[in-house]
LOMIMI-853095 format. One record per residue (C-alpha): residue in one letter; y, z, x. Coordinates in steps of 0.02 Angstrom, whole numbers, padded with zeros to 5 digits, always signed. Layout:
N
AYZX/...
# end
This chain:
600
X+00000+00000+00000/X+00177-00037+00050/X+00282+00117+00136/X+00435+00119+00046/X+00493+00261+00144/X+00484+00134+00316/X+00603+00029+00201/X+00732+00138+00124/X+00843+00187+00267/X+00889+00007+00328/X+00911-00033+00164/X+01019+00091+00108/X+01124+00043+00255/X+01148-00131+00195/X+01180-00057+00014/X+01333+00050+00100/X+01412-00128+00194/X+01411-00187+00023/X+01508-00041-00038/X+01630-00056+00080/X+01639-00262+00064/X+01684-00220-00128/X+01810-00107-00067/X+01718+00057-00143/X+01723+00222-00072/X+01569+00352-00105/X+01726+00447-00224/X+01725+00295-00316/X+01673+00349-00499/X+01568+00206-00489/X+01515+00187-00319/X+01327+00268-00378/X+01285+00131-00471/X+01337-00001-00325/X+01220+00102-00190/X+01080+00116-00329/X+01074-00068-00357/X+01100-00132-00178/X+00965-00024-00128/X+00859-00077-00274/X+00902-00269-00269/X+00844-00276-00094/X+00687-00161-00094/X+00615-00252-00269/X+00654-00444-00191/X+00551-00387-00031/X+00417-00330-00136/X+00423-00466-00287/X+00408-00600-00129/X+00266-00517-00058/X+00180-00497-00241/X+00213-00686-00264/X+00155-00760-00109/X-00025-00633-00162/X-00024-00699-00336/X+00025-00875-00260/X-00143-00882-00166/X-00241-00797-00291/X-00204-00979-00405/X-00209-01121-00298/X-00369-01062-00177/X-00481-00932-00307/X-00569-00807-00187/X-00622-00626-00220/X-00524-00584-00053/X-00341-00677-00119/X-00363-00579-00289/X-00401-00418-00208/X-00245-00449-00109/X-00145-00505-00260/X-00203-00324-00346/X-00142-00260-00186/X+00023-00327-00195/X+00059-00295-00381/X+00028-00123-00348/X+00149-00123-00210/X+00296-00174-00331/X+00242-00077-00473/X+00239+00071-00393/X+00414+00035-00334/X+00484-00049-00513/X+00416+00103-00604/X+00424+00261-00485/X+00516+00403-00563/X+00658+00388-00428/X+00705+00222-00511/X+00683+00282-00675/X+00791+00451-00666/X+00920+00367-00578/X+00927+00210-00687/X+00934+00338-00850/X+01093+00429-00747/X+01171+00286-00716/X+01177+00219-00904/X+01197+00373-00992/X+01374+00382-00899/X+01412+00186-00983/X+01589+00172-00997/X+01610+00204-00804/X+01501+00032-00791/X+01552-00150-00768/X+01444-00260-00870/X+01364-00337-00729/X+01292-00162-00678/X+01253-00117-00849/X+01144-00285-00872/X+01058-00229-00700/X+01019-00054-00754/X+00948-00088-00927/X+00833-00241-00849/X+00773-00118-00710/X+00738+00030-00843/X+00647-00109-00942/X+00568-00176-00792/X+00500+00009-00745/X+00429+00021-00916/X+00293-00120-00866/X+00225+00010-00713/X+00289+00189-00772/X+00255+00304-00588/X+00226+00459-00708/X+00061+00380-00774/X+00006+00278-00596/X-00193+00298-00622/X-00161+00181-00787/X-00030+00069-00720/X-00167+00051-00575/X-00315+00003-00698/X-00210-00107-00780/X-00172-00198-00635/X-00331-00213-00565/X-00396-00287-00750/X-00252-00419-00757/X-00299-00493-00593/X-00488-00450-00636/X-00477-00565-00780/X-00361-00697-00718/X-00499-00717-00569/X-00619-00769-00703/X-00493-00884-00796/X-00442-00975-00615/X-00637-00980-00572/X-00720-01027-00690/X-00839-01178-00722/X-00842-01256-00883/X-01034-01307-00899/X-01100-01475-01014/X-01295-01426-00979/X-01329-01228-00935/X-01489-01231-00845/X-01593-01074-00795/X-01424-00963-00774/X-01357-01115-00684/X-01254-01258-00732/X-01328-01436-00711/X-01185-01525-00757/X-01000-01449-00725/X-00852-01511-00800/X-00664-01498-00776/X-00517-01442-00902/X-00445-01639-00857/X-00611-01704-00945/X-00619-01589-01082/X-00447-01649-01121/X-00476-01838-01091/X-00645-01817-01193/X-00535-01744-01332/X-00411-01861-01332/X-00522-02045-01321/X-00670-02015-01380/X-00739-02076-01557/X-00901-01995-01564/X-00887-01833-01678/X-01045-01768-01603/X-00975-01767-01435/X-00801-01714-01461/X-00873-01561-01531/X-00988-01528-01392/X-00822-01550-01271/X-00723-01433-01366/X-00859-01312-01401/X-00885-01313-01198/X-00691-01292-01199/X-00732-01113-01276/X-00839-01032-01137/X-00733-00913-01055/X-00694-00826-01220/X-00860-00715-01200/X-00830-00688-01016/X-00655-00625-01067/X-00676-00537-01213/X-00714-00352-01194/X-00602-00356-01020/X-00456-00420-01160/X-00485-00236-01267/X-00481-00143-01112/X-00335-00223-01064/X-00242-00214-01219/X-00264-00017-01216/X-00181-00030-01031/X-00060-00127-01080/X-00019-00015-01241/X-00050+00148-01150/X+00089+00090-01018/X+00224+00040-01128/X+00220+00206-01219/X+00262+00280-01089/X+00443+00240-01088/X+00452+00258-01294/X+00389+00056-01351/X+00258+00063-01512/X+00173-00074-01392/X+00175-00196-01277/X+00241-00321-01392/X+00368-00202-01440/X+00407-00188-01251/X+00398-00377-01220/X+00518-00418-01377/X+00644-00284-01309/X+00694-00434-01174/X+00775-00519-01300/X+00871-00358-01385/X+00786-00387-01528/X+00641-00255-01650/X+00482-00330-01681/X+00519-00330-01845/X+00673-00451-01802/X+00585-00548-01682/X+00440-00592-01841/X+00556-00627-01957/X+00667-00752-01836/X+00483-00837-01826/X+00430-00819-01984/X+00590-00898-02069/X+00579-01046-01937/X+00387-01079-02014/X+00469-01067-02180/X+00595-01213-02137/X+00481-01290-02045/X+00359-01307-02185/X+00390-01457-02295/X+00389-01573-02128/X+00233-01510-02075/X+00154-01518-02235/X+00194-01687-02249/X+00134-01720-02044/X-00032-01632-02092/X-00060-01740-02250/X-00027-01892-02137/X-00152-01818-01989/X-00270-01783-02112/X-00293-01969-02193/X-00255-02045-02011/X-00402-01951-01964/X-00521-01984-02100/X-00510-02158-02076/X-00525-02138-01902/X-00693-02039-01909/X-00744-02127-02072/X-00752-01954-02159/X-00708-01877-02305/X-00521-01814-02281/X-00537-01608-02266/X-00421-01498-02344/X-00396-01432-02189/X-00443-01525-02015/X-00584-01503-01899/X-00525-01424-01741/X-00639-01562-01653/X-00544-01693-01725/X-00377-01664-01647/X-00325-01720-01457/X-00308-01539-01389/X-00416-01389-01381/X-00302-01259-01471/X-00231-01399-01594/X-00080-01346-01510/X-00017-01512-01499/X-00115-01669-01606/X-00122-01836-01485/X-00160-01991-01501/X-00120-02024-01679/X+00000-02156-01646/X-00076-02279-01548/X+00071-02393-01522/X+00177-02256-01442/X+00036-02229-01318/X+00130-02259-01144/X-00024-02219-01013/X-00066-02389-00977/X+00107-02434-00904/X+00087-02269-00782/X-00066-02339-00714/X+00023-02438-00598/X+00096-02290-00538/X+00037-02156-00407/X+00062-01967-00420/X+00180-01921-00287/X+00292-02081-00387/X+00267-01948-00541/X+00341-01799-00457/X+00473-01915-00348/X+00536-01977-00509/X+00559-01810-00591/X+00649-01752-00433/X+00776-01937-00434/X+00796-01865-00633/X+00887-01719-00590/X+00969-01794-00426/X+01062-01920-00548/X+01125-01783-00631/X+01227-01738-00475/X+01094-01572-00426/X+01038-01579-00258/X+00871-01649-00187/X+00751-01527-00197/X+00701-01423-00011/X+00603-01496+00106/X+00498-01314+00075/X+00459-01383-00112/X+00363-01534-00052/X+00273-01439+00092/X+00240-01276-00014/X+00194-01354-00178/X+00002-01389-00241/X+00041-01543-00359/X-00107-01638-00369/X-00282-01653-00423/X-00431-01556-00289/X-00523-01703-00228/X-00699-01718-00307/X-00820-01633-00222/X-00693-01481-00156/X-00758-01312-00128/X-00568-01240-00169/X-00538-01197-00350/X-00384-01184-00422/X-00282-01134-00596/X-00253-01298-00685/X-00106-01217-00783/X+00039-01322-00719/X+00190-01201-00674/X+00334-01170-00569/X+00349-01010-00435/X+00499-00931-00392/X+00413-00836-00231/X+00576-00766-00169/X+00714-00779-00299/X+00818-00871-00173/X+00775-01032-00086/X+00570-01037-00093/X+00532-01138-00234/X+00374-01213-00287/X+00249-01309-00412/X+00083-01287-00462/X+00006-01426-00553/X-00136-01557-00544/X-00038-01740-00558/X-00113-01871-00626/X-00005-02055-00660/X-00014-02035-00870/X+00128-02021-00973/X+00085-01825-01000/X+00100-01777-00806/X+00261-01907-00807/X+00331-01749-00942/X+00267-01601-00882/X+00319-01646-00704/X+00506-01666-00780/X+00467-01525-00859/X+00401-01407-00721/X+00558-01449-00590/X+00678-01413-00734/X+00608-01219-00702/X+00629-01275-00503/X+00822-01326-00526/X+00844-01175-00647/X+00793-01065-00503/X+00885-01161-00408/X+01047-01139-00506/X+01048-00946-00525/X+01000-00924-00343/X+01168-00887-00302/X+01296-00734-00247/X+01359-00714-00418/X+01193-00694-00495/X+01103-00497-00428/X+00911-00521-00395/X+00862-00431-00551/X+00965-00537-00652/X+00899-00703-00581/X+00807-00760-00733/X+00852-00861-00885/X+00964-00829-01010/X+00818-00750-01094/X+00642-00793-01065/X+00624-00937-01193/X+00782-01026-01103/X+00677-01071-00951/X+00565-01161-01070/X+00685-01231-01150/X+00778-01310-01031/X+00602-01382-00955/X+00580-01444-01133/X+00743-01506-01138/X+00715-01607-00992/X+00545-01680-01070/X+00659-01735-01226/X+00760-01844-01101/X+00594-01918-00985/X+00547-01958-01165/X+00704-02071-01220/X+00659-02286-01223/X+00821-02316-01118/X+00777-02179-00960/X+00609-02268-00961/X+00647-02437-00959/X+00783-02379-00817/X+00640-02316-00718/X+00525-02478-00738/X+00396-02394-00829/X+00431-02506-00986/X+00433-02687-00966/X+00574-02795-01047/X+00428-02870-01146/X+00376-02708-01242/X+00457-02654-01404/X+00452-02478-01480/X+00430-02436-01651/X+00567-02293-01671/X+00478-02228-01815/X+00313-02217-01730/X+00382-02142-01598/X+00477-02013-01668/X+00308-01985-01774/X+00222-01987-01608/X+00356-01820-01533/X+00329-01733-01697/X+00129-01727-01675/X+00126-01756-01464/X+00246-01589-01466/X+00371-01538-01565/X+00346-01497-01739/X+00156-01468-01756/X+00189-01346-01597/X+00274-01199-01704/X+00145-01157-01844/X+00036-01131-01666/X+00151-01034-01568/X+00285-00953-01710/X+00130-00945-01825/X-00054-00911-01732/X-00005-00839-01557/X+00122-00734-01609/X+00047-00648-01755/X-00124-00642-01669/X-00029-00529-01500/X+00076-00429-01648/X-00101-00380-01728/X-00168-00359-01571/X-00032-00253-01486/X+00054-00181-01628/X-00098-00139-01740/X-00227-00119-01604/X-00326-00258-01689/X-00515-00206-01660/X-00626-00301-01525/X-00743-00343-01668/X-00631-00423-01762/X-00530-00532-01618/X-00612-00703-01692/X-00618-00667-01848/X-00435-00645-01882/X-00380-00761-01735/X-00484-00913-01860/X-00390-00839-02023/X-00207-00872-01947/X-00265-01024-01874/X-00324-01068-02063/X-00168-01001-02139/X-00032-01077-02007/X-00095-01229-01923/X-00223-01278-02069/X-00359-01311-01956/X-00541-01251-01950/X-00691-01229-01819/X-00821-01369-01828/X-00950-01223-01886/X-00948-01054-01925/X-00862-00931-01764/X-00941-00772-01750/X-00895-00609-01658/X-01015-00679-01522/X-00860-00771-01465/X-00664-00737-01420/X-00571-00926-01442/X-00389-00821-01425/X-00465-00782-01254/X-00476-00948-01202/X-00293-00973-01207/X-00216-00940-01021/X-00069-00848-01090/X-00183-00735-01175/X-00214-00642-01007/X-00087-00708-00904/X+00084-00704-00996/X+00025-00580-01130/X+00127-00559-01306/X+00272-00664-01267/X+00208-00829-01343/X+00367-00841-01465/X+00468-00870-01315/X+00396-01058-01334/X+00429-01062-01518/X+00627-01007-01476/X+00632-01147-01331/X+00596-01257-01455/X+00744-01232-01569/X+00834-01196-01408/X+00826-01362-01335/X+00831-01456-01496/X+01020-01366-01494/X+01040-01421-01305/X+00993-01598-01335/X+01096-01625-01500/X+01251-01570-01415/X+01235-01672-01249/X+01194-01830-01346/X+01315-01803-01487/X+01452-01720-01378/X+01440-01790-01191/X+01348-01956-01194/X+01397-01999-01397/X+01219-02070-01419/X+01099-02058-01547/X+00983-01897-01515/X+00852-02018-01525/X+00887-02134-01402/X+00994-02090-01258/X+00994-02083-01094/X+01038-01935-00965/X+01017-02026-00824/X+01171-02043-00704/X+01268-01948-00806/X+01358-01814-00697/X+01443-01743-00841/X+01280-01683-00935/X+01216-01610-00769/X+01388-01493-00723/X+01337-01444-00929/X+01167-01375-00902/X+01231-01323-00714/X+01370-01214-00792/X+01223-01150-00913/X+01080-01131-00774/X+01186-01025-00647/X+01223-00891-00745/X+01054-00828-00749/X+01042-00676-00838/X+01208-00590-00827/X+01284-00635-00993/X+01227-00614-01172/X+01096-00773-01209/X+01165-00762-01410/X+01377-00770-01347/X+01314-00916-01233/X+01224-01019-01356/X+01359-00998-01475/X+01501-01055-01359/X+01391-01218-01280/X+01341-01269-01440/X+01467-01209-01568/X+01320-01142-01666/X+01178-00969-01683/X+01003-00993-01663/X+00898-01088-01780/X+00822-01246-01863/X+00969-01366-01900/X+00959-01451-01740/X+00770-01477-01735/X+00758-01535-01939/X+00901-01648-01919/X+00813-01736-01766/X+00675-01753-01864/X+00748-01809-02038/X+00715-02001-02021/X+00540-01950-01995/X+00550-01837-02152/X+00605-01978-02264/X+00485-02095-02194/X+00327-01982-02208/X+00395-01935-02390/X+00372-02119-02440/X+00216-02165-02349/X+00120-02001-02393/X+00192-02052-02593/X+00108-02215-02557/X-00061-02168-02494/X-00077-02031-02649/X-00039-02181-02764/
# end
């Protein structure tokens, strides 16, 4: 374990030149609060590095040795983030507010808030739950998805890139079950570890006065539970006449694709993605892979990178391209790694990287626009105005939202006929492509992630859902908000919640990609309507130096002002659904009349 005793004194020492660079004296009223946080800013970025680079390791090269040393490492910074000397002093600090600037004040409630994730007055559980968290996200990273178990061994191994591709293409019912059934093997392996974990997680967040972790998770946002449920329940609410009229369309589109009855509600085998998260391939004229065959991964990520570039942000560090894990392991490699594409702050200053497995299809062309819009948000609030602890979005769900954002624009006709990938020849149907973002993505996403994650992590965290019950009630919300049903019955015998990565590795905070949604739906409608006067369906970022000094003036704040007074003044408007219905309305109207049409 790390000494923080070794630490402290040179640290404090650079904590007092900052005092006297401000121009405080140790009389100051508030001169406390500056030593506190200089001492903690420097102290938690030593250790959050360290815990990175572990956890960094731990997911691109899956060894028992890297997760021991990730366990290791987490320990290290819990046991600073949540020792009681943090805690007492960050609860001194605030209860004497009005002697506070607001940049202190932001600082001291995220480290009291931070400290409630690792509490030092209960160590033996914050200890168990660490060792569980990287216990379980060992098996996630490592484990082998078998087509033929064979004597306790697996004859034929597959890869979460086939399951998907099998999902997507493939016309035979009786294997796109067996590929999504195989999809659904780590939910055993995971199961009871999840109920252990859960009581960790619960028993830690108590600590500090949170009902639960998802009550301790929601408290980012300065919102109840109870607020954050409603904000996504009255989004599903909107939401629901265009989905029910997407689902009717799904629903005969599939029928007549499978030459079966059409369901009342739809197979999960039938859709394009293991969690029906997302429903692909429906629209076969908006299907773009064949002009990214040409094309070669690196090209993927370059083009991403020349994206943001045009925008006036600066090439990305030579460290990115050196440090990064972007592509596929080569058949035949020994290394395993997690296939969850993602983006890794390691020091929250100028080490940046990417996790992901590139491929040249018009999916990795998104998510790699996508994944380096987290890069040049890092980027952004890396900066002397910004403290360590504050170097995060807005809130959580702005990260995602501005890498959604960014997907929006690698979408638009006119950025990818600028980058070649459309030929002059080609024609898009607007309609079928809009049709193609509501099911690809957008709309079809939020019953999932407002509706199914959410209120499966509330029951679990909030009502201690019983192990017994985990697939039971997961399969009744999926029933109730995305309309979908297994291929056969889903006993106990199995956990499908389990099989979702965030599950285990970014536990009860699932909502934050049902508020990036209508985040970026806000984001996009003012930077086409307002900066490049363009329709919001087909515009075109690219080059525009004016949308990038925007989102720049957005991204470098990181998390020093309020994310509600900011969305407000960028966008003239609160939180909600106007942006994302109104982008969608053509579709609406179309779908009304062709859905009338089929009934008839």
């Amino acid at each position: 374990m790390y000494n923080l005793h070794v630490m402290r004194k040179p640290v404090l020492g650079a904590a007092c030149l900052m005092l006297a660079a401000c121009g405080r004296t140790s009389n100051s009223p508030d001169a406390g609060s500056l030593q506190f946080l200089g001492m903690y800013n420097q102290i938690d970025q030593r250790l959050y590095a360290t815990a990175s680079q572990a956890s960094w390791r731990a997911a691109t090269d899956v060894t028992e040795q890297h997760t021991g040393e990730r366990i290791g490492a987490d320990a290290a910074h819990a046991s600073f983030r949540g020792s009681r000397y943090v805690i007492e002093n960050a609860r001194r600090l605030l209860a004497s507010r009005d002697a506070l600037t607001d940049l202190e004040f932001r600082q001291l409630d995220k480290i009291l808030l931070n400290a409630a994730e690792s509490p030092g007055t209960i160590p033996d559980v914050v200890q168990a739950r660490i060792q569980a968290e990287a216990r379980l996200s060992a098996v996630l990273d490592g484990f082998t998805f078998c087509m033929e178990p064979r004597g306790g061994k697996c004859a034929k191994p597959t890869d979460p890139n086939r399951i998907d591709e099998a999902l997507l293409k493939s016309r035979d019912l009786s294997e796109r079950r067996k590929y999504w059934e195989v999809s659904k093997q780590t939910g055993p392996a995971l199961k009871a570890g999840l109920g252990e974990l859960r009581d960790l997680r619960n028993r830690v967040s108590k600590e500090l006065g949170y009902s639960s972790y998802f009550h301790l998770q929601v408290a980012d946002y300065g919102m109840s539970v109870n607020e954050m449920i409603q904000l996504m329940d009255k989004t599903l609410l909107d939401l629901k006449p265009l989905y029910g009229q997407l689902h009717l369309y799904a629903r005969n589109k599939l029928s007549q694709r499978y030459k079966q009855p059409v369901p009342e509600r739809i197979p999960a085998h039938w859709i394009g993605n293991r969690w029906g998260q997302q429903w692909p391939g429906l629209v076969e004229a908006a299907d773009l892979d064949p002009y990214f065959r040409k094309q070669t991964p690196l090209w993927i990520v370059q083009q991403a990178e020349r994206f943001y570039t045009s925008l006036g942000m600066k090439p990305l560090p030579g460290s990115f391209w050196e440090k990064s894990d972007l592509y596929q392991l080569p058949a035949g490699s020994t290394r395993k790694k997690n296939t969850h594409a993602s983006a890794w702050h390691i020091d929250r200053a100028a080490d940046v990287r990417s996790l992901m497995s590139v491929i040249p299809n018009s999916q990795w062309f998104e998510t790699s626009h996508h994944e380096l819009g987290h890069v040049y948000y890092y980027i952004a609030y890396s900066n002397p105005k910004v403290p360590h602890v504050l170097r995060e979005g807005l809130n959580r769900a702005f990260h995602e939202a501005v890498g959604d954002l960014i997907g929006i624009a690698a979408r638009q006709e006119p950025y990818l006929r600028q980058t070649g990938i459309l030929p002059a020849s080609v024609k898009l149907d607007a309609t079928e492509y809009l049709l193609s973002e509501a099911l690809d993505s957008a709309v079809v996403f939020l019953p999932w992630s407002a509706g199914t994650m959410t209120h499966f992590e509330y029951e679990l965290y909030e009502k201690s859902l019983p192990v017994d019950q985990f697939n039971r009630r997961w399969w009744e919300m999926v029933r109730n908000y995305q309309v979908l049903e297994p291929p056969s019955a889903r006993g106990e015998e199995f956990c499908d919640a389990c099989t979702k990565t965030h599950i285990i590795d970014d536990p009860a905070q699932y909502y934050d990609y049902a508020l990036a949604f209508l985040i970026k739906y806000q984001l996009h409608d003012y930077i086409a309507r307002k900066i490049l006067k363009q329709d919001p369906h087909h515009c075109n970022y690219y080059g525009n130096q004016e949308v990038g000094r925007w989102l720049t003036e957005i991204l470098s704040l990181g998390a020093t002002r309020d994310w509600r007074t900011v969305i407000r003044e960028k966008t003239g408007e609160d939180i909600g659904t106007r942006a994302m219905l109104e982008y969608f309305k053509p579709l609406r109207e179309y779908l009304d009349k062709a859905n009338a049409r089929k009934q008839d």
